[in-house]
C-alpha positions as CSV (number, residue, x, y, z in Angstrom):
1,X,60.2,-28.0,21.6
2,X,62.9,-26.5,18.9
3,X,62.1,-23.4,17.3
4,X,59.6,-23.8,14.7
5,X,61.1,-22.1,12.5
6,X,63.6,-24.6,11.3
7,X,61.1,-26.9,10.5
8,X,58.0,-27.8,8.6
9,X,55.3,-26.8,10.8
10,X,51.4,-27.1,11.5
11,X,48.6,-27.2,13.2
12,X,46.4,-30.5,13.1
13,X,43.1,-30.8,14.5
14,X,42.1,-28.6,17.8
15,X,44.8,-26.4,18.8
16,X,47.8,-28.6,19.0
17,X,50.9,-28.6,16.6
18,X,53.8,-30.7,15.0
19,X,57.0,-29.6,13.5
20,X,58.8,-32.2,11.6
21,X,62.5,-32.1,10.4
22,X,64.6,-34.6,8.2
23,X,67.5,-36.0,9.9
24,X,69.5,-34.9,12.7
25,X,70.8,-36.2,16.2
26,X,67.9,-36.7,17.8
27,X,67.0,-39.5,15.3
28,X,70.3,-41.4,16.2
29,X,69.9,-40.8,19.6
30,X,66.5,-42.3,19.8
31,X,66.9,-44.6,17.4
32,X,69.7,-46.6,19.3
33,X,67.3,-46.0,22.6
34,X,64.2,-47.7,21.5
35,X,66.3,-50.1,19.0
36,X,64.9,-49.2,15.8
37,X,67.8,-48.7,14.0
38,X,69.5,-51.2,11.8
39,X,72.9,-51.8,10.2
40,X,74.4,-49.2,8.0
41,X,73.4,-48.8,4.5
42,X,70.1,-50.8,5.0
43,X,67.0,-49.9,3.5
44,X,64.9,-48.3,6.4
45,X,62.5,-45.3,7.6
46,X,63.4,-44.7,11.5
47,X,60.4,-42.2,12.5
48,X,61.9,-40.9,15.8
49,X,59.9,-37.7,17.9
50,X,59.0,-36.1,21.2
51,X,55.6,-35.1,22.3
52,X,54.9,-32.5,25.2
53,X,52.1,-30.4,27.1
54,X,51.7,-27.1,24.9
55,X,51.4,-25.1,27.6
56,X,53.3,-26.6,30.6
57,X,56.0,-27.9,28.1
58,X,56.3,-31.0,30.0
59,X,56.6,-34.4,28.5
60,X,53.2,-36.8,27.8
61,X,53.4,-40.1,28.5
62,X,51.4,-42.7,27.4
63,X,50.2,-41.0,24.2
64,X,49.1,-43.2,21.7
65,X,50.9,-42.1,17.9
66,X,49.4,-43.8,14.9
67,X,51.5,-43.6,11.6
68,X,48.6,-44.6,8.4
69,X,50.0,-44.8,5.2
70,X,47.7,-42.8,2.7
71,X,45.7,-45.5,0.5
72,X,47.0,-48.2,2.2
73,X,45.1,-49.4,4.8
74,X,47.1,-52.2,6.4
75,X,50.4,-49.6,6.4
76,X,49.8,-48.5,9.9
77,X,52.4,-48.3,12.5
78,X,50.9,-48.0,16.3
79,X,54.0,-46.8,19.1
80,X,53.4,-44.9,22.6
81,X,55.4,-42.5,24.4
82,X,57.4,-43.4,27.1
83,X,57.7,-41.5,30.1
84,X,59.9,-38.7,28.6
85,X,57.6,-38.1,25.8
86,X,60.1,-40.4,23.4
87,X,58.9,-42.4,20.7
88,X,60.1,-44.4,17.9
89,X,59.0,-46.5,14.8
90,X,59.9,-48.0,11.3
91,X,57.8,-47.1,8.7
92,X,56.8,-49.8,6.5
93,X,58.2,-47.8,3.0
94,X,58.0,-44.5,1.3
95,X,55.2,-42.7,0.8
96,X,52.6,-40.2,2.4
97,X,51.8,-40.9,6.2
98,X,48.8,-39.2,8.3
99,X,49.7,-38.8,11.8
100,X,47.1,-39.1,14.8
101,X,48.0,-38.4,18.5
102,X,45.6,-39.1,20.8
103,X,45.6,-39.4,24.8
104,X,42.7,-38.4,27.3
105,X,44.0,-35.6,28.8
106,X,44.7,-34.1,25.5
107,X,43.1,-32.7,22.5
108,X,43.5,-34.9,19.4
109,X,45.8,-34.5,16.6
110,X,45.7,-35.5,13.1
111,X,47.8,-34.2,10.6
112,X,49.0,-35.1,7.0
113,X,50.4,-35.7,5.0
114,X,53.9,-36.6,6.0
115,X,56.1,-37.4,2.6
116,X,58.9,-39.5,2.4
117,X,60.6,-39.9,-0.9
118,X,63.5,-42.7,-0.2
119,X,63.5,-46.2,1.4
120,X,66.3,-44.8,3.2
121,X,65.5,-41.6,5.9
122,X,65.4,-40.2,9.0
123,X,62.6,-38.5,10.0
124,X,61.9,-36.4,13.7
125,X,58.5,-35.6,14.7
126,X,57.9,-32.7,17.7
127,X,54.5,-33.2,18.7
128,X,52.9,-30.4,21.0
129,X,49.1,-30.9,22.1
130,X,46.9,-28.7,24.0
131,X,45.5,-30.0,27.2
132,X,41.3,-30.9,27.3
133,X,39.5,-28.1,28.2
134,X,35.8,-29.1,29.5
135,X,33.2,-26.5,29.3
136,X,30.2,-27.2,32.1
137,X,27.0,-25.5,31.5
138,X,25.6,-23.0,34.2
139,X,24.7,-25.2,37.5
140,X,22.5,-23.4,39.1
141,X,22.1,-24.4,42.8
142,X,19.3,-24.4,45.2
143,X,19.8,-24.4,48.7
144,X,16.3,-24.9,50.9
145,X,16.0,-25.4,54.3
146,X,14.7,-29.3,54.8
147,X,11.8,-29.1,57.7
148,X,13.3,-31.6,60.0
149,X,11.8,-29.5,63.0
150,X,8.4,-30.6,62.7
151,X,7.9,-29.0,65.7
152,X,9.1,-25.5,64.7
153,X,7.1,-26.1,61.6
154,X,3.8,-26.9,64.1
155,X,4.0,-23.7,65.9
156,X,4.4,-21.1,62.6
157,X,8.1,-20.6,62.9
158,X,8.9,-21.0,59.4
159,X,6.0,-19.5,58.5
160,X,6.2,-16.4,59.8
161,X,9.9,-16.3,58.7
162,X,9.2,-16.2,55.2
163,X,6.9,-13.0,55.8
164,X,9.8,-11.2,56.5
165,X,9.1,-9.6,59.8
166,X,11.0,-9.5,62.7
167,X,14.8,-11.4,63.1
168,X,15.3,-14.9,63.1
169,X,17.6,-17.2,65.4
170,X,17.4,-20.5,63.7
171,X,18.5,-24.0,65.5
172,X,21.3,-24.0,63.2
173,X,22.3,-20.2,63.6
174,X,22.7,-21.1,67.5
175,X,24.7,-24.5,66.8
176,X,27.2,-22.2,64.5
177,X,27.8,-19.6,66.9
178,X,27.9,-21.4,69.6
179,X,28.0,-18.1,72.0
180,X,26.6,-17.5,75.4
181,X,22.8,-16.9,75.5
182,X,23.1,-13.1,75.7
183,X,24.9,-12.5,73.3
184,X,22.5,-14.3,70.3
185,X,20.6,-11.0,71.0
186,X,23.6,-8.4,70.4
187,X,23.7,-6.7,66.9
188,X,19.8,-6.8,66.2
189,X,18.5,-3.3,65.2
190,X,16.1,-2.1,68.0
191,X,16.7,-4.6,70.6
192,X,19.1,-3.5,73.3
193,X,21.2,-6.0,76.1
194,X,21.1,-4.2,79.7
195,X,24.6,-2.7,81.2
196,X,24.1,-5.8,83.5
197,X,23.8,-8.2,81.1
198,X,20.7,-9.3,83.0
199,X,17.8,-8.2,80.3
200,X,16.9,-7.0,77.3
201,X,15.3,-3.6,76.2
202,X,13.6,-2.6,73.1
203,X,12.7,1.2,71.7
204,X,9.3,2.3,73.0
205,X,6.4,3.0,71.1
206,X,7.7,6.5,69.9
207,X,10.4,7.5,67.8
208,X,13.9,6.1,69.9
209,X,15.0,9.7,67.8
210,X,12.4,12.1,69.2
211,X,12.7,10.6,72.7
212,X,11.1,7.2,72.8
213,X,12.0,5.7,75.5
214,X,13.0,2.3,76.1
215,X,10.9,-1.0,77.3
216,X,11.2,-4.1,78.2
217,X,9.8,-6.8,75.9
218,X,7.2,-8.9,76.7
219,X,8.7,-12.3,76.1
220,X,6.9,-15.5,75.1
221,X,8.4,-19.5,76.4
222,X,6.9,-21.8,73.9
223,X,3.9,-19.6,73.2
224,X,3.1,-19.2,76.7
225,X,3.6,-15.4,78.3
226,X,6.7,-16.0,80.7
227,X,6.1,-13.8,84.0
228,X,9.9,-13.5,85.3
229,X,10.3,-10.6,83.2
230,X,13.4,-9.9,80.8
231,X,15.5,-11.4,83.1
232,X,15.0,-15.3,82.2
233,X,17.5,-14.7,80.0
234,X,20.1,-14.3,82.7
235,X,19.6,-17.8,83.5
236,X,18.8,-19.9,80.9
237,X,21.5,-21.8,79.6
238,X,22.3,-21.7,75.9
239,X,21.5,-25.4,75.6
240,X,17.5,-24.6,77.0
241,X,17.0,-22.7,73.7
242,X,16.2,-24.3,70.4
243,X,14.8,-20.9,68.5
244,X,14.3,-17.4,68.9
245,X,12.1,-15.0,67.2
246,X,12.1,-11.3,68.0
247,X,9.9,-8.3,67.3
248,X,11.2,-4.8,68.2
249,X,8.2,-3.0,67.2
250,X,4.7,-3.7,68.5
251,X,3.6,-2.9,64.5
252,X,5.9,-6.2,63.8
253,X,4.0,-8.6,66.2
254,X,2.4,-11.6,64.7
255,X,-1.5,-11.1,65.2
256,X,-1.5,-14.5,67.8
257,X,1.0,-13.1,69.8
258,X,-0.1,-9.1,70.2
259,X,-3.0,-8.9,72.2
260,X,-0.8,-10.8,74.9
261,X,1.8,-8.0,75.4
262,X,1.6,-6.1,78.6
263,X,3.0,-2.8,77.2
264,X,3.3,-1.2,73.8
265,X,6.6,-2.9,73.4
266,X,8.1,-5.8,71.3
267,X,8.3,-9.3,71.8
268,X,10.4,-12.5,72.1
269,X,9.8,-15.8,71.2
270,X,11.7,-18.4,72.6
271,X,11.7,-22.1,71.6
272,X,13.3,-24.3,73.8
273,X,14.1,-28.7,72.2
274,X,11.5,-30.0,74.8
């Protein structure tokens, strides 16, 4: 857009802008371009312009310009903007004009009035307008978990997960991580995997600070006691388990699941698809 400052300038409605200036090259230009103009010496108002983004200063195409005639209603001219932003028109005879711009992707402008005094003139419009913003209110999303796992749900799983206690390894944890069935126990605070990778070890019933030693867990396969020991971990495959709940301390035991321990130690839950 030319500097404003040569021109009379100002803002319509919404944060767009127009500059307008009498005469001058671009009139003839676009004039000839669009075939408005007419022989020399005849009585005519060529109303010639450009319109662009305001902040990208690109041209817009396809805006619609409408030219009213102040107090009279059938003195409108309607053009549109080609695909450089050009547009040109003949007014129908002097007077004051209103200008409207409007286009989807643009905040409206309307702006008045624009005089012309002869039935002979050239007038050039520069036509600026702000791109739509759209303001959303606050979305506030809730995720929850959908209990598709009826059987989960059936044996307190979710349950006991919202009571806080213990660490959770959910069907969908295990899909994500996709890792070998060791290492879903690796990184949980009291429960340590054996140099041999064979079994699993939790702190004792004392302090693990003041010399608690460590135990192995009493581990649970679909609510039933499994006698193997920790080391049914070293062969079940990944695929065999659906859940896993797991208790380092004997004070975090559900109350179904404690008197079933053999030693002061944790527990495991496993819950395998079957």
């Amino acid at each position: 857009m030319p500097h404003l400052s040569r021109f009379t300038t100002g803002r319509g409605r919404g944060r767009s802008r127009l500059a307008v200036r009498r005469g001058g090259e671009l009139a003839v230009v676009l004039a000839a371009l669009f075939g408005v103009g007419g022989t020399p010496g005849e009585a005519q108002i060529v109303t010639v312009g450009i319109v662009t983004d305001d902040i990208f200063g690109i041209p817009a195409a396809n805006v619609t310009l409408t030219l009213s005639r102040i107090g009279g209603a059938e003195d409108s001219v309607v053009v549109t903007t080609d695909e450089e932003g050009r547009f040109a028109a003949l007014l129908p005879g002097p007077g004051r004009y209103q200008l409207t711009a409007r286009h989807l992707l643009y905040e409206p402008l309307t702006w008045s009035p624009i005089e012309t005094t002869t039935a002979q003139e050239t007038i050039e419009l520069f036509v600026e307008l702000r791109p739509r913003v759209t303001e959303l209110e606050g979305i506030v999303i809730e995720a929850k978990r959908e209990f598709t796992d009826r059987r989960l749900e059936r044996r307190g799983f979710y349950q006991r997960e919202r009571k806080g206690f213990g660490k959770f390894i959910t069907p969908e944890d295990i899909e994500r991580r996709r890792m070998v069935t060791m290492s879903l126990f690796r990184g949980i605070p009291g429960l340590f995997v054996t140099r041999d990778g064979r079994g699993l070890r939790m702190r004792g019933g004392g302090s693990f600070l003041l010399g608690g030693s460590r135990c192995a867990p009493t581990i649970f396969v679909d609510g039933a006691p499994y006698l193997g020991g920790t080391e049914l971990l070293d062969v079940v495959s990944i695929r065999e388990i659906h859940a896993v709940e797991v208790y380092p301390r004997a004070i975090q035991v559900p109350a179904e699941y404690r008197g079933r321990t053999s030693n002061n130690c944790g527990v495991v839950l496993i819950w395998t698809p079957l």
